[in-house]
C-alpha positions as a Python dict, from the first residue, in 0.01 Angstrom:
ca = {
    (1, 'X'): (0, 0, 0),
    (2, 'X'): (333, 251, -6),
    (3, 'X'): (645, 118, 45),
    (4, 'X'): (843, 216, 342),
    (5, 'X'): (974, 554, 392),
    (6, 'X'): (765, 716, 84),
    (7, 'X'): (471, 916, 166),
    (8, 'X'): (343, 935, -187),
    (9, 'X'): (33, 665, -263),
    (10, 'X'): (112, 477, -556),
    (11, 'X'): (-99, 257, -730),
    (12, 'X'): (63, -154, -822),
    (13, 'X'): (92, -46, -1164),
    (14, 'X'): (331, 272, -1040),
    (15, 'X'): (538, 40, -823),
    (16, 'X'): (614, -203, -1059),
    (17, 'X'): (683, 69, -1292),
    (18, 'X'): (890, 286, -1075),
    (19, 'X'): (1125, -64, -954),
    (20, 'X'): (1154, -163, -1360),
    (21, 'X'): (1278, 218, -1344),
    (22, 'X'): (1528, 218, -1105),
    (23, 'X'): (1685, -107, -1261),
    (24, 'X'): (2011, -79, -1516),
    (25, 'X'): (1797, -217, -1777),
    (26, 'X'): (1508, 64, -1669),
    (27, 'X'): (1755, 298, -1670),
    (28, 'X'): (1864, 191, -1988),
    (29, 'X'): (1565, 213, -2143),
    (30, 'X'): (1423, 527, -2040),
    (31, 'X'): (1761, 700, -2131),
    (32, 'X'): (1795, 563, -2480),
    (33, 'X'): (1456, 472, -2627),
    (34, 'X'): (1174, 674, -2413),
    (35, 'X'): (1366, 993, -2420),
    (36, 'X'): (1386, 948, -2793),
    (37, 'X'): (1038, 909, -2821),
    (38, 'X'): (948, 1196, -2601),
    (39, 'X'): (1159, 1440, -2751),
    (40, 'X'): (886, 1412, -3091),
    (41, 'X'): (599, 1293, -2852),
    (42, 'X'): (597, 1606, -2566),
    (43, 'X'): (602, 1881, -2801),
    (44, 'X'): (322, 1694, -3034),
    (45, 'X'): (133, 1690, -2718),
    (46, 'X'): (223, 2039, -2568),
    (47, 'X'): (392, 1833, -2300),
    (48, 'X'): (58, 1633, -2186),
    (49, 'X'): (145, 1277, -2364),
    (50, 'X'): (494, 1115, -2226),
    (51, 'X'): (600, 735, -2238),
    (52, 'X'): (703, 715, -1911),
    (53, 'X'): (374, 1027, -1770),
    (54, 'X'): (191, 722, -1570),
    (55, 'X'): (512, 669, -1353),
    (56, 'X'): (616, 1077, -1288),
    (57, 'X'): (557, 1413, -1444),
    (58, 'X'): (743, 1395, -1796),
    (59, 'X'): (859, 1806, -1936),
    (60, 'X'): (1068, 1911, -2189),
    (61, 'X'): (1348, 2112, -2134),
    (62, 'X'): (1461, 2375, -2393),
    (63, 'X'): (1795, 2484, -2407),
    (64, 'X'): (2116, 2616, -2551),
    (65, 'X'): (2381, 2401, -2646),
    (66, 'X'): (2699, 2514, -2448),
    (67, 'X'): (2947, 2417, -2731),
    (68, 'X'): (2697, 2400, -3028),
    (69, 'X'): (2494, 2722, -2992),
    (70, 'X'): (2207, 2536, -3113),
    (71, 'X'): (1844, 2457, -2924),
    (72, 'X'): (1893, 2117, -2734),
    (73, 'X'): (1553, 1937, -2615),
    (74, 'X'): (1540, 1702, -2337),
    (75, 'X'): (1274, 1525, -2194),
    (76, 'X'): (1276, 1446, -1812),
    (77, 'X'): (1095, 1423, -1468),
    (78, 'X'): (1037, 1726, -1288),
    (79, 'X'): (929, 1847, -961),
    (80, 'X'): (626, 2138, -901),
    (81, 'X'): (708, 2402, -697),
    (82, 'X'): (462, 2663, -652),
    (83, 'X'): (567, 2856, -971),
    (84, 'X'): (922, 2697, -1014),
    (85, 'X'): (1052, 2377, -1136),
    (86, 'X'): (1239, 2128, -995),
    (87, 'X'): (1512, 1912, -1202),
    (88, 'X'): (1712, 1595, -1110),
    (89, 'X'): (2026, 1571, -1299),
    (90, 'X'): (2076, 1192, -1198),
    (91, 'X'): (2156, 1035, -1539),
    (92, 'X'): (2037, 741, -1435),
    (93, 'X'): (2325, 729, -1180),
    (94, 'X'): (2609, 740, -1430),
    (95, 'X'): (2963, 892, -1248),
    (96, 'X'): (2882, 1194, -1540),
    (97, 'X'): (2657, 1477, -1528),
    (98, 'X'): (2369, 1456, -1795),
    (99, 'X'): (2459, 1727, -2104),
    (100, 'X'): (2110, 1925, -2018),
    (101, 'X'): (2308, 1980, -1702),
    (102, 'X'): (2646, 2159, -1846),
    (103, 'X'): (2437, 2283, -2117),
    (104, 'X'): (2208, 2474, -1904),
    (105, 'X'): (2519, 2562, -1621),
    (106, 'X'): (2680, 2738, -1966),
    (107, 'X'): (2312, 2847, -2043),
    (108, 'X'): (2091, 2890, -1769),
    (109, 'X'): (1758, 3064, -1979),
    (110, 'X'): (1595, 2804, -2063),
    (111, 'X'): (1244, 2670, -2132),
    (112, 'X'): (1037, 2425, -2002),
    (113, 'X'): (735, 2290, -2141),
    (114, 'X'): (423, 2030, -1908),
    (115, 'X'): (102, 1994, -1911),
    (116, 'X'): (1, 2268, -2187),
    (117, 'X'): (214, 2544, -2075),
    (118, 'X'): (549, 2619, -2160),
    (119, 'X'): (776, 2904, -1991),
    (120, 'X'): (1085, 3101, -1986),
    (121, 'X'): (1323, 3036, -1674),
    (122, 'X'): (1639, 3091, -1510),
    (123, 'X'): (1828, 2786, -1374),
    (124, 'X'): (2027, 2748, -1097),
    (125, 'X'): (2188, 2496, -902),
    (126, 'X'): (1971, 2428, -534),
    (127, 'X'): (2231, 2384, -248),
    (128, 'X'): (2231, 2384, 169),
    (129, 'X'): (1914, 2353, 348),
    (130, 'X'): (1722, 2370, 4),
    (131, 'X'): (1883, 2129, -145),
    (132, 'X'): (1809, 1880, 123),
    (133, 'X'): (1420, 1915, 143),
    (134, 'X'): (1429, 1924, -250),
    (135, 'X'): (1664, 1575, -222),
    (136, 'X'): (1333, 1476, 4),
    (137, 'X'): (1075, 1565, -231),
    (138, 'X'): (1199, 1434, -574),
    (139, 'X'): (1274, 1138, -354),
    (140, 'X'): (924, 1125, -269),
    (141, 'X'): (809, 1158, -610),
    (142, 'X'): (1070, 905, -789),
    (143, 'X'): (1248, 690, -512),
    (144, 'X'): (1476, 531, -781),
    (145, 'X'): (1694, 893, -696),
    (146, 'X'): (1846, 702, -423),
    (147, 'X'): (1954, 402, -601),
    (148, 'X'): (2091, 630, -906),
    (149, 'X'): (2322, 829, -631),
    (150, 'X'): (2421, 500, -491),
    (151, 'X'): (2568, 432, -916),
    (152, 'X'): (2740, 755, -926),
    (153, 'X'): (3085, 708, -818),
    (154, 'X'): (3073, 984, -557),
    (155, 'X'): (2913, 1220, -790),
    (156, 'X'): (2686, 1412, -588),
    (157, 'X'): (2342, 1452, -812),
    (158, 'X'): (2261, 1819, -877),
    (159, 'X'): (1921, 1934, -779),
    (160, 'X'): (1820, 2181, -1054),
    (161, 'X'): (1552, 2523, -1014),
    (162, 'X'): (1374, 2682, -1233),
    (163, 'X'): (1269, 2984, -1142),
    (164, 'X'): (980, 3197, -1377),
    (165, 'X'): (1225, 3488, -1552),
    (166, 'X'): (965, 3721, -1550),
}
């Protein structure tokens, strides 16, 4: 059964998941303790193994620190898109943007590794008409997104692209 207004099909197991998710205490918990888990577990895996993989796609992002210089990994949900990749700086809804985020606006070649492969990208910030029907889709895929922008403050959750930088 799908819940109103999501076109996805999601199995009980996803729902319940997905609503633990989108609670403070979900958000809490896959900010402080799956991430940290992740960051060894994704890259032991080559991105196919992920504590939170049976809810939504789990990558890891690679990139440089904008203050330290050094190689920052970060472990969150992502979007396919054809050959891009599609980012969600929502930070759980906080009223701050996610480091990743001002790390990779200071840095935007990053990499990105799912599902056995890992690339080189450029980032970039989606906006307009784009930005809406990529607000749609990650919405699709993760409808916690919506509650998360209703935490923020007025902080308007960037929608991230990677784009192959071949």
């Amino acid at each position: 059964m799908e819940e109103e207004g999501q076109r996805r099909p999601m199995s009980r197991f996803q729902r319940v998941a997905e609503n633990f998710a989108k609670s403070r205490a979900g958000g809490w918990y896959f900010i402080n303790i799956a991430n940290r888990v992740d960051r060894l577990l994704l890259p032991l895996t080559r991105g196919r193994m992920s504590l939170s993989g049976q809810i939504v796609p789990i990558g890891l992002l690679k990139v440089i620190g904008a203050k330290s210089g050094k190689e920052r990994h970060t472990p969150l949900t992502y979007l396919p898109d054809g050959e891009r990749v599609v980012l969600t700086a929502s930070k759980g809804g906080s009223p701050k943007h996610p480091a990743w985020y001002h790390n990779l606006r200071a840095n935007p070649e990053v990499r990105f590794l799912a599902r056995g492969k890992e690339g080189t990208y450029r980032a970039r910030v989606a906006e307009g008409e784009e930005r809406a029907r990529l607000w749609a889709e990650v919405n699709d895929l993760y409808a916690g997104y919506e509650t998360y922008q209703g935490r923020t403050g007025g902080r308007r959750i960037p929608i991230v692209v990677l784009e192959p930088a071949d």
